[in-house]
C-alpha positions as CSV (number, residue, x, y, z in Angstrom):
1,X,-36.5,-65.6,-9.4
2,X,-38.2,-63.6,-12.0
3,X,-38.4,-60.3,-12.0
4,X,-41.8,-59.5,-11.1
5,X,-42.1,-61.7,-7.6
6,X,-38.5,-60.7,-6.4
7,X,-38.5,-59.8,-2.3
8,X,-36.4,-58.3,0.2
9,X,-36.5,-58.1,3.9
10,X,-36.1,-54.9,5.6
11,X,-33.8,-54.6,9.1
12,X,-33.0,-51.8,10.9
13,X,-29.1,-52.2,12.1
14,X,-29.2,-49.2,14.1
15,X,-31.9,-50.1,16.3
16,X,-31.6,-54.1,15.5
17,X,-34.8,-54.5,14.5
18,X,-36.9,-55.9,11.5
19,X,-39.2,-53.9,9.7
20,X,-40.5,-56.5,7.3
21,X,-39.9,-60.1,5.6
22,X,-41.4,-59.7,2.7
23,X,-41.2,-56.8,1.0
24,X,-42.0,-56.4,-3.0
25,X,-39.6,-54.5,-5.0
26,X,-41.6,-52.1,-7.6
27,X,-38.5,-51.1,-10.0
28,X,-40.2,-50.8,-13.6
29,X,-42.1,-48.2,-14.4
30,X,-45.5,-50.3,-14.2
31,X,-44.9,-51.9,-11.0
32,X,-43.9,-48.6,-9.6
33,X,-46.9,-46.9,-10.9
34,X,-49.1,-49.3,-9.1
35,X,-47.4,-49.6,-6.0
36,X,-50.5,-50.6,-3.0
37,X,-53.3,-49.8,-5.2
38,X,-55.8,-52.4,-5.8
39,X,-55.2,-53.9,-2.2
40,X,-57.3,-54.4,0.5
41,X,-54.5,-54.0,3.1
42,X,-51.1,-54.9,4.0
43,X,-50.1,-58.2,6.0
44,X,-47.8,-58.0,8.5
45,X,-43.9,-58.3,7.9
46,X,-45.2,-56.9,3.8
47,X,-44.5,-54.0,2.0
48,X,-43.9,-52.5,-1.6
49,X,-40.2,-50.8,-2.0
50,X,-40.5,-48.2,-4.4
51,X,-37.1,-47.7,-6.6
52,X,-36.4,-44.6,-7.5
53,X,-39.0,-42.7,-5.5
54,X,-39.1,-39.7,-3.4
55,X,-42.9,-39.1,-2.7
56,X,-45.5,-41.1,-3.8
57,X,-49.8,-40.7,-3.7
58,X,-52.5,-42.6,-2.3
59,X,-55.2,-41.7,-4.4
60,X,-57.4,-44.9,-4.8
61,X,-55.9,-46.7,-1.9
62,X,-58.0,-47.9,0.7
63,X,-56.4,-48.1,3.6
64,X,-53.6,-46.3,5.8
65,X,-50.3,-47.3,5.9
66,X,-46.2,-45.7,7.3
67,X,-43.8,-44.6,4.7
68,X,-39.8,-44.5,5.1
69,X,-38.3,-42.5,2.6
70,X,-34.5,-44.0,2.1
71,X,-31.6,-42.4,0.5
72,X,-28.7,-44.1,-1.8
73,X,-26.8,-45.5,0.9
74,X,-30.3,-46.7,3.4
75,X,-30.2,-44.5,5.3
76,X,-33.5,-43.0,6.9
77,X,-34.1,-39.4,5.5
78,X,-37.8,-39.4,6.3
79,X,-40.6,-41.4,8.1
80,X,-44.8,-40.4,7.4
81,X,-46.9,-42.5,10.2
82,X,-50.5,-43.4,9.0
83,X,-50.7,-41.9,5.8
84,X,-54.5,-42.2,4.6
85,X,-56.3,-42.3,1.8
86,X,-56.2,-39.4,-1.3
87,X,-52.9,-38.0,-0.1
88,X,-49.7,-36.6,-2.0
89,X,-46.4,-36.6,0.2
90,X,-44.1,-33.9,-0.3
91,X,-41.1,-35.1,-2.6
92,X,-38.1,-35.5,-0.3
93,X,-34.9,-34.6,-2.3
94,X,-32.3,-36.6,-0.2
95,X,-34.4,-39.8,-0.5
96,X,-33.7,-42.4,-3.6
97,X,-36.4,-45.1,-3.1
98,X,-39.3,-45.3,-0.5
99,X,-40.5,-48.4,1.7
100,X,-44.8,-48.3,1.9
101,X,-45.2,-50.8,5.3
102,X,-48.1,-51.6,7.6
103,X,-49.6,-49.2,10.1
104,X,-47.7,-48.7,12.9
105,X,-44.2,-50.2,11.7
106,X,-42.2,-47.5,12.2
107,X,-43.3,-47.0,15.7
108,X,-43.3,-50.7,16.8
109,X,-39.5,-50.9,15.1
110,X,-38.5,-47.8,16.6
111,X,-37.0,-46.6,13.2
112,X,-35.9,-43.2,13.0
113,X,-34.1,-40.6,10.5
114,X,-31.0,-40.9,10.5
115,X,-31.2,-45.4,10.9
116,X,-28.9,-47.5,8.8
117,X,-31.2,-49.9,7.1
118,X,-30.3,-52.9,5.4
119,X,-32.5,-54.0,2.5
120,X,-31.9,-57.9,1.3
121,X,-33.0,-60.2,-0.9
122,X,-34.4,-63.7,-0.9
123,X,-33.7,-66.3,-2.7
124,X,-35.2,-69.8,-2.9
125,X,-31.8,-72.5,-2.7
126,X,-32.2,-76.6,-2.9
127,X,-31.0,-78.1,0.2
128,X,-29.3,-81.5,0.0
129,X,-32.5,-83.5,1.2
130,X,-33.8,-81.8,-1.2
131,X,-36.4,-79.1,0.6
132,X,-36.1,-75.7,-0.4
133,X,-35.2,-72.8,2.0
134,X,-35.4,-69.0,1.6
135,X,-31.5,-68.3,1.8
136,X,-31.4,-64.2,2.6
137,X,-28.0,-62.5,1.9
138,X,-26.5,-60.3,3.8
139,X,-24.3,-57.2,2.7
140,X,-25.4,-53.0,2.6
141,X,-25.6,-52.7,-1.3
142,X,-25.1,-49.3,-2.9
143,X,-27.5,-49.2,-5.1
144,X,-31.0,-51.4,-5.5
145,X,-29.9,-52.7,-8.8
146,X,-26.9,-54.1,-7.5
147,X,-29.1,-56.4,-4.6
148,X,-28.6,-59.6,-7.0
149,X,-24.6,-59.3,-6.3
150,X,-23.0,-62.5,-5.2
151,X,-20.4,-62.8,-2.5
152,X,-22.2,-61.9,0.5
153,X,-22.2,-64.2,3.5
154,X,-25.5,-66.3,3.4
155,X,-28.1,-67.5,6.3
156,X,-31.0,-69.8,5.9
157,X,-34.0,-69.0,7.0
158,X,-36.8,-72.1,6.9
């Protein structure tokens, strides 16, 4: 998978809920510089995960959207519902990296501070028929550089 289109999915363990499927990980300095802008909106089950981040902006966004501000071990330090347009968040200094999801997320998941999240990757595999099927892997990770470890136990999802 190459580094720009890489994905996670975002679950909540403590309430045992999803968040989203298909979340994009901004972890260079461009992608995290762009984050949302230049979208319309979010789809459902999307998201940007911003890595490191503690606060982030919405100037020339246009539209609103929740933010869950995650620390080093995702675990929910902060949650902002329906942040609009030409805002600056106050930096939160326990936070590491920050997940930007659709309006109303964190109230429809329930999610809040203090939630165990775990944050996954996808990754296309080959079947044996030869179909392909987004394999997601399951195991907290410590750090967001270290979600490409091997040796978790693996699902498919199709």
């Amino acid at each position: 998978m190459s580094h720009k289109d890489r994905h996670v999915f975002v679950y909540n363990k403590t309430k045992e809920t999803f968040l989203a499927f298909r979340v994009r990980v901004a972890d260079s300095f461009f992608s995290r510089l762009v984050g949302l802008l230049g979208r319309r909106s979010l789809k459902l089950d999307s998201g940007v995960w911003i890595v490191p981040a503690n606060a982030i902006h919405t100037i020339g966004m246009l539209f609103t959207f929740d933010l869950v501000l995650v620390d080093q071990n995702f675990k929910v330090v902060g949650l902002r519902e329906l942040i609009r347009p030409f805002r600056i968040t106050w930096p939160n200094l326990r936070a590491e990296s920050v997940l930007e999801l659709p309006a109303h997320t964190i109230f429809k998941s329930r999610t809040e501070v203090g939630d165990q999240l775990v944050i996954e990757r996808y990754e296309a595999k080959k079947a044996a028929d030869g179909s392909v099927a987004e394999v997601a892997e399951f195991a907290p990770r410590s750090a967001p550089e270290q979600v490409q470890a091997a040796g978790a136990q693996r699902m498919v999802v199709q």
